[in-house]
C-alpha positions in Angstrom: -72.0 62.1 4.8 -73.5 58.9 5.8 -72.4 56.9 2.7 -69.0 57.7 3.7 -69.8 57.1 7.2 -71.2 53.6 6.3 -68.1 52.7 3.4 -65.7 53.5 6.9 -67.5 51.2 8.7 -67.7 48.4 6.4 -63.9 49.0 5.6 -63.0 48.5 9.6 -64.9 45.5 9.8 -63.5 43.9 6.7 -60.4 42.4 8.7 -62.9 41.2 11.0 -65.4 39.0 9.2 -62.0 37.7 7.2 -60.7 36.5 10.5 -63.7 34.9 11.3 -63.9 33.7 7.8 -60.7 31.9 8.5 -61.3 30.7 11.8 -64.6 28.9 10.5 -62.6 27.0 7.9 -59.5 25.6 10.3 -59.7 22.4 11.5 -57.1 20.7 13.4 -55.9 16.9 12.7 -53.6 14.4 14.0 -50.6 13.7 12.0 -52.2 10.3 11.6 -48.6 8.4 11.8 -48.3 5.6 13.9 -45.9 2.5 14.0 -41.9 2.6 13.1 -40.7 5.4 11.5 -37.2 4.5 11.1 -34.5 2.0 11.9 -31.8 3.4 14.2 -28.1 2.2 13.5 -25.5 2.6 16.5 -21.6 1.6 15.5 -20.2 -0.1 18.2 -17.1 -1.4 16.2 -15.2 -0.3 14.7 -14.6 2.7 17.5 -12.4 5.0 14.8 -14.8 4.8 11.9 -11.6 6.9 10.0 -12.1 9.7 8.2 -12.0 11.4 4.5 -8.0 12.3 5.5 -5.7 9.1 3.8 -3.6 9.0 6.9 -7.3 8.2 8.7 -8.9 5.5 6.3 -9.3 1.9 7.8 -7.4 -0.7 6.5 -8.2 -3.4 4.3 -8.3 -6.2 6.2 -11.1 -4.4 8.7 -14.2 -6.1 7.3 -16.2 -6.5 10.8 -18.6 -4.2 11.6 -20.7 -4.4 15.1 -24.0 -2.0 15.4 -27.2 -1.7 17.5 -30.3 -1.2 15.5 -33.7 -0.1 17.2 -37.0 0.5 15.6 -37.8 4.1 16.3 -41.4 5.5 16.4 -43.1 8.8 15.6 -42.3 10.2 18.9 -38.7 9.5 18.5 -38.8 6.3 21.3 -38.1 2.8 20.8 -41.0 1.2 18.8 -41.6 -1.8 20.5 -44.1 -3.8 18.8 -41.7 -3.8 15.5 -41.1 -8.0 15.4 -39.3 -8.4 11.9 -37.0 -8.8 10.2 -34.6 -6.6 8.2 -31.9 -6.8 5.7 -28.0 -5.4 5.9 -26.7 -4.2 2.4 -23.1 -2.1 1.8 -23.3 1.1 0.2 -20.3 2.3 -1.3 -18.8 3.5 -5.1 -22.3 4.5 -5.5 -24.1 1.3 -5.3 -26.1 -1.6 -3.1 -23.7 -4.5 -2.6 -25.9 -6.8 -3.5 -28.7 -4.8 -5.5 -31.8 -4.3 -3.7 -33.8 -7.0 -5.7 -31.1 -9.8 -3.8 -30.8 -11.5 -0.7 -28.0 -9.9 1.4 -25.8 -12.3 3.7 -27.1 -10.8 6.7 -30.8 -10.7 8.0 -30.9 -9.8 11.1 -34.3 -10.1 13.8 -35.4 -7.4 15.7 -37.7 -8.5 18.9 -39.4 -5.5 20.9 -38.0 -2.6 18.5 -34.2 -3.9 19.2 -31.3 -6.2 18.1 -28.2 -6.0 19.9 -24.3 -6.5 19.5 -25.1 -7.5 15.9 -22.0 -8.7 14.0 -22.1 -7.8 9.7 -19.5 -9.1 7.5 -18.5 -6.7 5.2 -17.8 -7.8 1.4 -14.4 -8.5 0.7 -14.2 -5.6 -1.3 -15.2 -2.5 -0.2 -13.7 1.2 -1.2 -14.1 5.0 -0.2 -16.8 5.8 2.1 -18.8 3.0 2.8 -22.0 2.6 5.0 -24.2 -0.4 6.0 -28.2 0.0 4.6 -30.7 -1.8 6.4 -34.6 -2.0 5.5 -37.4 -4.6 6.0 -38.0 -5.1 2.0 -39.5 -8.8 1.2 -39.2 -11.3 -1.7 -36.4 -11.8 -4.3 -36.2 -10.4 -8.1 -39.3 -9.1 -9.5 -41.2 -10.3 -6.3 -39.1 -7.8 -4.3 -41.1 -5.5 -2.3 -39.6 -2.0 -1.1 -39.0 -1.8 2.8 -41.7 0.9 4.5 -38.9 1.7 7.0 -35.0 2.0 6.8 -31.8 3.3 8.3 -28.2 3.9 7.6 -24.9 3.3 9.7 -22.1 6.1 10.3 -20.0 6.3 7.3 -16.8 4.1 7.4 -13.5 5.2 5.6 -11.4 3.1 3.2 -9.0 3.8 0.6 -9.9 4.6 -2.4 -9.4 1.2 -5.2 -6.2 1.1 -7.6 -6.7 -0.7 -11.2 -5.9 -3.7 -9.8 -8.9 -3.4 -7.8 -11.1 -2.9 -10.7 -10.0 -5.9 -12.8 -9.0 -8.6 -10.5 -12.0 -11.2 -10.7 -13.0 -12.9 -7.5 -12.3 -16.3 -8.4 -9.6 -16.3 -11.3 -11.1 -20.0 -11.6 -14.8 -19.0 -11.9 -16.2 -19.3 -15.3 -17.1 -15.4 -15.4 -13.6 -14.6 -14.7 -13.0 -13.6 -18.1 -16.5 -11.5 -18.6 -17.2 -9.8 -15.4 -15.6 -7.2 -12.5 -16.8 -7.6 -8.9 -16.9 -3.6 -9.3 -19.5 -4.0 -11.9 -21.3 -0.9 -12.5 -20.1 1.3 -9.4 -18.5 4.6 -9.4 -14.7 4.2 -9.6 -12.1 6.9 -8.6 -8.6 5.9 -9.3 -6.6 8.8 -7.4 -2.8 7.1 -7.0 -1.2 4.0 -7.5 -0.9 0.7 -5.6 3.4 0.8 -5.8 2.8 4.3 -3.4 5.6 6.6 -3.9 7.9 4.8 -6.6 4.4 4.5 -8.4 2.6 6.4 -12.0 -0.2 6.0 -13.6 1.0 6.1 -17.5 -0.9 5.8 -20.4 0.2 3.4 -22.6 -2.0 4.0 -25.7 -4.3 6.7 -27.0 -7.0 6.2 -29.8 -10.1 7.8 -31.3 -12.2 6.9 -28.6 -10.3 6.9 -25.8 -7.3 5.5 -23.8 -5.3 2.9 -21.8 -3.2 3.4 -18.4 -1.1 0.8 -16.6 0.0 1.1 -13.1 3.5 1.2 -13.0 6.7 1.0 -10.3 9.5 3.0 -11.2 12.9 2.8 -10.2 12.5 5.9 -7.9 10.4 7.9 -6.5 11.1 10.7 -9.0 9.3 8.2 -11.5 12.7 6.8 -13.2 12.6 4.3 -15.9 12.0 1.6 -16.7 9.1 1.3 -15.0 7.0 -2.2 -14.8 3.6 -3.4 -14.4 2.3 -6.4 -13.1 -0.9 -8.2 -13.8 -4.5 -6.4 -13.5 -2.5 -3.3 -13.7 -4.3 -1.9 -16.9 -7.2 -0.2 -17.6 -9.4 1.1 -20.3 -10.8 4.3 -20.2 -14.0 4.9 -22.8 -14.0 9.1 -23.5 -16.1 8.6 -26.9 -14.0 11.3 -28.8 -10.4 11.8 -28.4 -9.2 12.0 -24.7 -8.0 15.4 -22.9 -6.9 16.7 -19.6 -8.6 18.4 -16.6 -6.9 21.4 -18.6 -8.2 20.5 -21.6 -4.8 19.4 -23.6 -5.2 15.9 -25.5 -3.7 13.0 -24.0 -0.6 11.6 -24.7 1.5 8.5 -24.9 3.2 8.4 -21.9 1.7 10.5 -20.1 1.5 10.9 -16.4 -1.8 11.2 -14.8 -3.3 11.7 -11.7 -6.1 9.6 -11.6 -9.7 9.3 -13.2 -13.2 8.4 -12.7 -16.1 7.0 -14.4 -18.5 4.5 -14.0 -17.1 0.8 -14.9 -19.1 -1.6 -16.6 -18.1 -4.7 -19.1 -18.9 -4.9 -22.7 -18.5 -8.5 -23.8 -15.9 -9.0 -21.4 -14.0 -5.6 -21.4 -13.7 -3.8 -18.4 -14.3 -0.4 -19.3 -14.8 3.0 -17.9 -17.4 5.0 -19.4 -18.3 8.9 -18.8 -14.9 9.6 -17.4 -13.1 12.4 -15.8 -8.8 12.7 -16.2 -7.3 14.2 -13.6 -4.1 15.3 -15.3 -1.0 17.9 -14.1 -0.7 21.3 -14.1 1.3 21.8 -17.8 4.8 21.7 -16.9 8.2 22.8 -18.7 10.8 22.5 -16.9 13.8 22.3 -19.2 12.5 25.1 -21.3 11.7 22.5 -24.4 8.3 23.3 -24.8 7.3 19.9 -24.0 5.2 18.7 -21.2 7.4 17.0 -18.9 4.6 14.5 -17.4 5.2 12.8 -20.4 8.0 10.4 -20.6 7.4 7.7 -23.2 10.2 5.4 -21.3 7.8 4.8 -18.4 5.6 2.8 -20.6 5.9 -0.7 -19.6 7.4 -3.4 -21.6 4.6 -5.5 -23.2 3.8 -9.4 -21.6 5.4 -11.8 -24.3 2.5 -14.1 -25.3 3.1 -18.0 -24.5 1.5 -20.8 -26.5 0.0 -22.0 -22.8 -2.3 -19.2 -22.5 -4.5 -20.6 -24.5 -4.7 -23.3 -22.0 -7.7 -24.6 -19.7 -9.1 -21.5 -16.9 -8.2 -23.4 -14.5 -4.5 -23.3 -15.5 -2.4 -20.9 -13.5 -0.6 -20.6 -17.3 -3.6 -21.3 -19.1 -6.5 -18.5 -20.3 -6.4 -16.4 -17.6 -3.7 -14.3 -18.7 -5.5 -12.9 -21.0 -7.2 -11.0 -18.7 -4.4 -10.7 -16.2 -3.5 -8.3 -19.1 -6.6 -7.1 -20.3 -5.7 -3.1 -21.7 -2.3 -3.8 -21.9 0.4 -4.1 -24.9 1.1 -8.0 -25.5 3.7 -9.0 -27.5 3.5 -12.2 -30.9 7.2 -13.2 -31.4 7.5 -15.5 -35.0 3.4 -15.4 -35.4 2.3 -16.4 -39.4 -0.5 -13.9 -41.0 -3.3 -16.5 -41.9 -5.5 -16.0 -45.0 -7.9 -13.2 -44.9 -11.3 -14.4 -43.8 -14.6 -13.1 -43.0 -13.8 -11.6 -40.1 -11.5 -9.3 -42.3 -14.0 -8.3 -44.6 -16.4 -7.4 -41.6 -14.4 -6.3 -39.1 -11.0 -5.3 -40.7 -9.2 -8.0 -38.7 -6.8 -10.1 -40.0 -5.2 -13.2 -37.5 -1.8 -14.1 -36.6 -0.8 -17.8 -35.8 1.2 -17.5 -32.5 2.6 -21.0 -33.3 4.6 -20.2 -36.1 2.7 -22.7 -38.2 0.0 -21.3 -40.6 -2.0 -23.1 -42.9 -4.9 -25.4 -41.2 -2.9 -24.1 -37.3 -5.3 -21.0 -38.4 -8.8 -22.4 -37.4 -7.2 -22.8 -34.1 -5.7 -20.6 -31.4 -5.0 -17.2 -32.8 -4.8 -13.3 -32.2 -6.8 -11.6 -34.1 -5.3 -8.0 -35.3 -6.4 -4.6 -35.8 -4.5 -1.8 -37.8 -6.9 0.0 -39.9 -7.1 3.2 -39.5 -3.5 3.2 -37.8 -0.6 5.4 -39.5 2.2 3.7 -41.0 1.0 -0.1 -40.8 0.9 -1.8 -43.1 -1.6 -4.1 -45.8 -2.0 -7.4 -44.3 -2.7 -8.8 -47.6 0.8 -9.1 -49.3 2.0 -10.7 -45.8 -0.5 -13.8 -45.7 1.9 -16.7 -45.0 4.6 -14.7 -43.7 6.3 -15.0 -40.2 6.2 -11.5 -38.6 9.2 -11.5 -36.0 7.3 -9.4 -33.7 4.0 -7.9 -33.3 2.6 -5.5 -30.4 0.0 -4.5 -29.3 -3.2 -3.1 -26.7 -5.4 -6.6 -25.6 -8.8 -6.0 -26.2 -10.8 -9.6 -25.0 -14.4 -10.1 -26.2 -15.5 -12.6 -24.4 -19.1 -14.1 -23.8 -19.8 -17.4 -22.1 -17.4 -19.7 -23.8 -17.0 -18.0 -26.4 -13.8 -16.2 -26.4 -11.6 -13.7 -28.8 -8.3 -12.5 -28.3 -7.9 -9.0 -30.5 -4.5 -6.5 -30.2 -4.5 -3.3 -31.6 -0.8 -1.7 -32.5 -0.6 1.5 -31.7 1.7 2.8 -34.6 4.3 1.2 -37.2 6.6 0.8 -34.4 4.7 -2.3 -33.1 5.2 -4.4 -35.9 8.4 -5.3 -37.0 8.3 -6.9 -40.5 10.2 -9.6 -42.1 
């Protein structure tokens, strides 16, 4: 009777001594945080920011921005002993314009916690949704020390970029014009063409690895040939193994898509887009055929007749830079001579055409080198050294490094080379 009387009482006080347990070991602390917490970023300008609605994005030529930016402290006030200054960067298609590591074009002062009525230049370029980041990092390359304290601006809405958009170089006169995208290593999404409603996006060639597409305006808005393309219209899209639809049908020749998107990068001078999604049609047959009817071969574009002048100086309106005006897009060789199998051949499996018509010692020149291995119904190069083809075709694929430049086609069948 009293041992149970005793383990009762020791059970009822159990609670008790663990409360006090508890209470013995709390201590209570300041959160210990003092000083700016974060930067505060008020849009002034533009009032509409736009919205994720096409009708609602801002247009391109908006590139001023106007913002207050305070220094906000724990307690949610204006910090006013924050006397520094901070940097602006864009955000948008995934990345810092410029990278982190770089000096922006605006660095603003704060005095007391504020800066006001602040104008910020916006790149030249910008796409999608877009907002201005601002920190107080220091120093320049590997010297660059992370910002303690940061904000962001309300997101601004502009359209999304066409292909032009991802292959025009700034300067077409710039000596990286041939090797480098101002989109380098952002997020593309390509959803529509830049020749609206009488616009397609068509590919234009399909291989192991994956495809090209051109921008094209067709003679309607029901997508009529012919359809043509103008320059920077063409892209490359990298897929690693043969290229398919959102639905999971391989690509075609011709085909109409939707869009795509990837992340674009250059490699040795090719734009290309890597880890890519095709957006492609619901599978459509209309006539009963048992065809898709997004595909329409005639809406490929006629391929850009190569002149003797491209070969010219950059700074030439005719010279070099029309190679990359039609970077990913069929070029055509009228009368060129297949030179003597080199290296190169050996290595690479490409032999070279003479665009001048001339052969012999013309071959250590200007030339265009060829690929058709691999591709059905072309034919040995070998027998042809010497020759004048009347016409060759094919899909422009520049390397190009420094000065150091090399022009390569690729035919897509036996139908781009006509023989003599």
């Amino acid at each position: 009777m009293v041992l149970r009387d005793l383990r009762s009482m020791w059970i009822a006080a159990a609670p008790v001594a663990a409360a006090l347990a508890l209470a013995g070991c709390t201590e209570e602390r300041g959160h210990g945080l003092t000083g700016t917490q974060s930067l505060q970023v008020t849009l002034l300008s533009p009032t509409d920011p736009g919205a994720v609605e096409i009708e609602r994005r801002l247009p391109d030529s908006m590139r001023t921005v106007v913002v207050d930016l305070a220094a906000i402290d724990v307690n949610g006030e204006i910090d006013a002993t924050f006397n520094r200054s901070v940097r602006v960067y864009t955000q948008f298609l995934g990345t810092l314009s410029p990278p982190l590591e770089q000096l922006p074009p605006t660095v603003i002062a704060l005095k007391d916690g504020v800066a006001r009525n602040q104008t910020i230049m916006l790149p030249v370029r910008v796409f999608g949704p877009t907002t201005l980041w601002i920190d107080d990092g220091e120093g320049l390359g590997a010297s660059y020390v992370p910002g303690r304290v940061a904000g962001a601006s309300p997101v601004l809405w502009f359209r999304d970029p066409y292909i032009a958009d991802l292959q025009t170089p700034r300067d077409e006169t710039a000596l990286d014009a041939l090797s480098r995208t101002p989109l380098q290593d952002k997020q593309v999404a390509v959803r529509g063409s830049r020749h609206g409603k009488l616009g397609r996006l068509v590919i234009t060639s399909v291989f192991a690895q994956g495809y090209t597409v051109s921008d094209v305006r067709c003679a309607d808005e029901a997508g009529t040939p012919p359809c043509t393309a103008q320059a920077y219209d063409h892209a490359m899209v990298f897929t690693f193994s043969a290229g398919r639809g959102s639905d999971g049908h391989p690509l075609e020749e011709g085909e109409t898509i939707d869009g795509f998107n990837g992340g674009l990068s250059e490699f040795n001078g090719l734009t290309e887009i890597g880890f890519p999604q095709t957006f492609t049609p619901s599978y459509k047959d209309l006539d009963g055929n048992g065809q898709n009817d997004a595909i329409n071969r005639a809406r490929i574009p006629a391929p850009a007749l190569l002149s003797l002048a491209w070969f010219g100086p950059l700074n030439d309106p005719n010279g070099r830079i029309n190679f990359e005006r039609n970077e990913a897009a069929a070029i055509e060789i009228r009368g060129g001579v297949v030179c003597p199998l080199d290296d190169d051949y050996a290595t690479y499996r490409q032999w070279k055409l003479d665009p001048s018509g001339q052969g012999g010692t013309a071959c250590a020149g200007n030339v265009i080198n060829v690929i058709t291995a691999g591709v059905s119904g072309t034919p040995d190069p070998a027998p042809l050294v010497g020759r004048a083809l009347p016409r060759v075709v094919g899909i422009l694929r520049p390397v190009s490094i420094g000065s150091f430049n090399v022009w390569i086609i690729y035919p897509r069948g036996a139908g781009d080379l006509q023989l003599p």
